[in-house]
C-alpha positions in Angstrom: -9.9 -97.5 -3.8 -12.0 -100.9 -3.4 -13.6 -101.2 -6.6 -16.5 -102.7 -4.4 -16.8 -99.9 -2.4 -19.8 -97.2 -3.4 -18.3 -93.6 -4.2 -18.8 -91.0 -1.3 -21.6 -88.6 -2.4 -21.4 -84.8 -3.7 -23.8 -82.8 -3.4 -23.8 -81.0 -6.6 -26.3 -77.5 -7.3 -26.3 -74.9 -9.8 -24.4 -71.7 -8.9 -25.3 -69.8 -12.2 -27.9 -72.7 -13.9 -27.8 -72.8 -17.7 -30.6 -71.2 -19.6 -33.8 -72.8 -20.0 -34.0 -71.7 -23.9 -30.3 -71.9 -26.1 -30.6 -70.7 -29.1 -29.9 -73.9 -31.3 -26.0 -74.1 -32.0 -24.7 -71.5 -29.9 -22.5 -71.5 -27.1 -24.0 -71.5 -23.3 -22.1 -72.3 -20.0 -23.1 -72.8 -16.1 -21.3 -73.5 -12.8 -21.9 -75.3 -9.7 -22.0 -75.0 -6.3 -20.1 -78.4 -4.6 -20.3 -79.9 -1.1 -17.7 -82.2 -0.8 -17.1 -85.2 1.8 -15.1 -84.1 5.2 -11.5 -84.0 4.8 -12.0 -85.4 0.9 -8.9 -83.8 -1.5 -10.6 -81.9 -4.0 -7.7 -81.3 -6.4 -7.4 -82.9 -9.9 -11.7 -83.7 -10.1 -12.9 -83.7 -13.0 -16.5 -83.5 -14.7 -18.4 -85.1 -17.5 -21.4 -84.3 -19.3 -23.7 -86.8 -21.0 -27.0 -87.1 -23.4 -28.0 -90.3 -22.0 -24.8 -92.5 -23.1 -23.1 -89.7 -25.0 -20.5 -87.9 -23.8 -21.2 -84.3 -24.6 -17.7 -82.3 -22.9 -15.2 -83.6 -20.0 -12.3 -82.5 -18.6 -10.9 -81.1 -15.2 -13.2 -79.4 -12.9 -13.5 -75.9 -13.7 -15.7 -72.5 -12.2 -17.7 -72.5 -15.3 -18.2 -75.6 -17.9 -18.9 -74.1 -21.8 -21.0 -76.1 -23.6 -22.1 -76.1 -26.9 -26.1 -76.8 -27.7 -27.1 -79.3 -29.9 -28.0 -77.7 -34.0 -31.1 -79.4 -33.4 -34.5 -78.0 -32.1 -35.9 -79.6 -29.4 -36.4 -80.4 -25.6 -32.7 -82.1 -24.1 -32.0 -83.5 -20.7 -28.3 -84.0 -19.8 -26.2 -84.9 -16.9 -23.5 -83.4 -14.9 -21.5 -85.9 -12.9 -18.0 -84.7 -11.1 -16.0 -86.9 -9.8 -12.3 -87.1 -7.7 -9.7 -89.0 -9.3 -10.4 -92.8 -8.7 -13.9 -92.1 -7.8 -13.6 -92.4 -4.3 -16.6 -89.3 -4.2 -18.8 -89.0 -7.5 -21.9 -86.6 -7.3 -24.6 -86.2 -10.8 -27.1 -83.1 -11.2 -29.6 -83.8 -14.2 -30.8 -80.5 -15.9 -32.9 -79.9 -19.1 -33.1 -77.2 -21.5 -34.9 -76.4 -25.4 -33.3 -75.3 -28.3 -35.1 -72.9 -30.0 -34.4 -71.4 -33.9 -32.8 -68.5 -33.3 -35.1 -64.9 -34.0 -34.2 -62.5 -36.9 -35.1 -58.9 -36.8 -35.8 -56.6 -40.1 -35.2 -52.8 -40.1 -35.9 -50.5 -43.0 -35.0 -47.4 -43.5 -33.7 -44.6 -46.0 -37.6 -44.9 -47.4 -38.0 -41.6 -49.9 -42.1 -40.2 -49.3 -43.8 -38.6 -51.6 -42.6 -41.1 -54.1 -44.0 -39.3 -57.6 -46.1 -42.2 -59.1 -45.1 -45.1 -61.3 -41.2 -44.0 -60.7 -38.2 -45.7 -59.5 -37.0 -45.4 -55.6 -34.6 -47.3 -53.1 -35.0 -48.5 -50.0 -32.4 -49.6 -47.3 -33.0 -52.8 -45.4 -31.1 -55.1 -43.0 -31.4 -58.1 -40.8 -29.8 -59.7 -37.9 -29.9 -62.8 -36.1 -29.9 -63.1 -31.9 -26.9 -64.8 -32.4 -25.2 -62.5 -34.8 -24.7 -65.4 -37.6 -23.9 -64.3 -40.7 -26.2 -63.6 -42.9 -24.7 -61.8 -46.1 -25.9 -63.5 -49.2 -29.8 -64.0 -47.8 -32.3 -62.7 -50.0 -34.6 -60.0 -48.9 -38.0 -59.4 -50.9 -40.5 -56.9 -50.9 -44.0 -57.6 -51.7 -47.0 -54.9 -51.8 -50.5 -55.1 -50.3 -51.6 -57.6 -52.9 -48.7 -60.1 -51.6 -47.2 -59.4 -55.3 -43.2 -59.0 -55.3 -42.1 -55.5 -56.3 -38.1 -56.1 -55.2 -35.8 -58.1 -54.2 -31.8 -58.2 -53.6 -29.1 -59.8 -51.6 -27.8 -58.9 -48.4 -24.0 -58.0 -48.1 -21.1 -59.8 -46.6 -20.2 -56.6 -44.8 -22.6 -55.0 -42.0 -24.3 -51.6 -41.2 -21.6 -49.0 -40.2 -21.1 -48.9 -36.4 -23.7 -52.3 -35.8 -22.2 -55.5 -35.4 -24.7 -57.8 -37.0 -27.0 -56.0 -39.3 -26.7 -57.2 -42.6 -28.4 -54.9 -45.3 -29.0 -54.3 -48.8 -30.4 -51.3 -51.1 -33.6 -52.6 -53.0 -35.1 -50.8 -55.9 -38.8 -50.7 -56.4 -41.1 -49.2 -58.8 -43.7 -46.9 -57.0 -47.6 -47.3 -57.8 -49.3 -45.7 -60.2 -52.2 -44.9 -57.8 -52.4 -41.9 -55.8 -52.1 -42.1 -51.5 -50.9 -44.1 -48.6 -49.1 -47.7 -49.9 -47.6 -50.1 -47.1 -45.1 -52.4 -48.2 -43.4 -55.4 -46.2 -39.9 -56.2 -46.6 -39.7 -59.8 -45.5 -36.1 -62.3 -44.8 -36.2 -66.3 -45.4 -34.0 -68.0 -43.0 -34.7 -71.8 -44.3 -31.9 -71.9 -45.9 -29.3 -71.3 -43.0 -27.5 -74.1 -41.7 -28.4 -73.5 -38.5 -32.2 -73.0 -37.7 -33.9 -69.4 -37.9 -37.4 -68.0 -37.3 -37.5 -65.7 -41.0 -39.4 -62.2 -40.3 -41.3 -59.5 -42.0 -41.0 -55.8 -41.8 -43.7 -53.3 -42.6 -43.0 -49.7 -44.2 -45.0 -47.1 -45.6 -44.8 -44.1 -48.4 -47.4 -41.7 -50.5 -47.7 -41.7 -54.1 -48.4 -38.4 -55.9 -49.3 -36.8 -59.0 -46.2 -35.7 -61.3 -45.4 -32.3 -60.2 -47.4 -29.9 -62.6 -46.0 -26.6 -61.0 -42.8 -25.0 -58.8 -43.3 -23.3 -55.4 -40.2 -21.3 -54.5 -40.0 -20.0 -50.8 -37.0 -17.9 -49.5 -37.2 -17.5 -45.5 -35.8 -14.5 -44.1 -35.2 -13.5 -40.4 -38.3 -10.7 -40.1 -35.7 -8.5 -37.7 -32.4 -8.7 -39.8 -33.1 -9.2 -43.2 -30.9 -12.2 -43.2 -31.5 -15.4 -44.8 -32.8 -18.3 -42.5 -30.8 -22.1 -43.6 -32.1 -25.2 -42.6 -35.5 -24.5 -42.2 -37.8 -27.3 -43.1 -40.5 -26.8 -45.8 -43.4 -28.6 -46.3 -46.1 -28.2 -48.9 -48.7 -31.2 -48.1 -46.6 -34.3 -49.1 -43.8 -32.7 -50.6 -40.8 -31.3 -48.3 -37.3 -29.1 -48.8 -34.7 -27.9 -46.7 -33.7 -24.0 -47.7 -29.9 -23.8 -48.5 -27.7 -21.4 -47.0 -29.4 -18.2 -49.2 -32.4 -19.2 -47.3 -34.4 -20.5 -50.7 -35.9 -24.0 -51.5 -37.8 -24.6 -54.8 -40.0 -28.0 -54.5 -41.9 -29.6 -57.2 -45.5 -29.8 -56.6 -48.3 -31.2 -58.2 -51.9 -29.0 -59.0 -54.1 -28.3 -56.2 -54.7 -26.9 -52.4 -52.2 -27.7 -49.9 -50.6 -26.7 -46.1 -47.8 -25.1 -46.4 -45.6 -25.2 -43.5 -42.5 -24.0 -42.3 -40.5 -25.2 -39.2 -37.3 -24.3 -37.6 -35.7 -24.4 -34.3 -35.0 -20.9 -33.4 -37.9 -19.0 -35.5 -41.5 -19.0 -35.5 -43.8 -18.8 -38.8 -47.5 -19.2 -39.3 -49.0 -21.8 -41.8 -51.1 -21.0 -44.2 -52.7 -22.6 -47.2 -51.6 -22.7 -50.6 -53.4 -23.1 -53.8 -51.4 -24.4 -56.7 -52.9 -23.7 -59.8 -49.4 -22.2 -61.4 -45.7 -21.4 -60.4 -45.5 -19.4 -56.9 -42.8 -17.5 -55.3 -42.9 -16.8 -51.7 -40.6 -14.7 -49.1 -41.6 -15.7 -46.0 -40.5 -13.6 -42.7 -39.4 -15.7 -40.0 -40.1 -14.5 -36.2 -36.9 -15.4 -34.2 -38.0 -17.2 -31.2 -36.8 -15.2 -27.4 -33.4 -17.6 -26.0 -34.4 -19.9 -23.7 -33.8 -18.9 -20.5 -31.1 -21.7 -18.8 -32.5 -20.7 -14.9 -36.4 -20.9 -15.9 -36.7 -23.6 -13.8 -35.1 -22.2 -11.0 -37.3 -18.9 -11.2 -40.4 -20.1 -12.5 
């Protein structure tokens, strides 16, 4: 080619344009749509990308360029140019984009209420990045209403069974000594990553009670058979048990008036109130519920 002589244009578009926010680091990728000059060879082309004077990736043309973002946060502007081999056509697309720190996410769960007061509990926690960077070693902290730490401890290497990125740790806390409703926020630093990360904050809630002063032993029992109900949930205000398979539950329950429910699937049972000034036993008859019939719908 006569070095004199101006490239032949392409006209370069986006096919599948890169995103407009990258989270910083990561990997993205985009391809183009090409109109080349009449009758031009299009084999062996190749592309180049550029930050100004830098050369960010070349190589030969391919359907979709990867591309690595900068670690940094900020606006970029780069440039695409593809060219045929001796530059006899060259075409350039300029396209901009923002890295942005990449967003964490908290979850807590495994959170024990009533927690009896001024004991010892455990809650799960876990955090992941949008990128899925590790994050085992990070230290997560919970603080109470006052902003006061109450726990802290560090994440694992190893994730959440069955997740790919959640990172989590147990941490042990120290309930309250006052009575009622306490919510707690688990928070995650991320300053310390060596990429950039927005750090996040989690709230979670639990009840504080009164050492239990008294026991209330229920035993369900289907009201038609005689036969001992499992698995049905009961409740006496705050304070919960599931009966085993004899159909019994004993809970430990502090002095005063409460609700006592009891739930289950299958049967129906009336609440009623329960004063707790000393140890009760109750046998509760549990109304099974008519099957549900599977053509309702149709004959309704």
């Amino acid at each position: 080619m006569d070095k004199n002589k101006a490239p032949l244009p392409i006209a370069i578009g986006f096919k599948d344009a890169p995103p407009s926010l990258i989270d910083a680091g990561t990997p993205f990728s985009f391809s183009l749509t090409l109109t080349w000059p009449e009758k031009l060879p299009r084999e062996n082309a190749t592309y180049t990308v550029r930050d100004n004077a830098k050369t960010i990736s070349s190589g030969a043309l391919e359907e979709t360029i990867q591309l690595t973002a900068p670690e940094q946060v900020g606006e970029h502007r780069w440039t695409v140019t593809v060219a045929t081999p001796e530059n006899t056509a060259q075409g350039t697309l300029a396209f901009s984009f923002k890295t942005v720190p990449h967003a964490t996410s908290l979850a807590v769960w495994d959170t024990p209420s009533p927690v009896i007061r001024n004991t010892k509990f455990t809650v799960k926690a876990g955090a992941k990045c949008t990128a899925s960077c590790k994050l085992g070693g990070r230290v997560i902290e919970v603080r109470d209403e006052t902003d006061k730490v109450m726990g802290s401890a560090a994440l694992s290497d190893a994730t959440w069974a069955e997740t790919v990125s959640l990172y989590w740790t147990s941490v042990n806390l120290k309930a309250p000594r006052k009575l009622g409703l306490h919510a707690w926020t688990v928070s995650f630093a991320a300053g310390d990553l060596r990429l950039p990360h927005e750090g996040d904050a989690s709230r979670f809630s639990f009840v504080t009670v009164a050492e239990p002063a008294h026991s209330v032993s229920v035993k369900v029992i289907d009201k038609k058979t005689k036969a001992p109900v499992a698995n049905a949930q009961v409740r006496v205000g705050p304070f919960r048990a599931v009966t085993n398979a004899s159909g019994s539950a004993k809970l430990g329950v502090s002095k005063g008036e409460f609700p006592l429910v009891v739930t289950h699937a299958r049967y129906e049972m009336a609440e009623r109130t329960l004063d707790v000034a000393k140890d009760v036993r109750l046998r509760i008859a549990a109304e099974p519920l008519p099957p549900e019939d599977p053509f309702a719908i149709y004959t309704a």
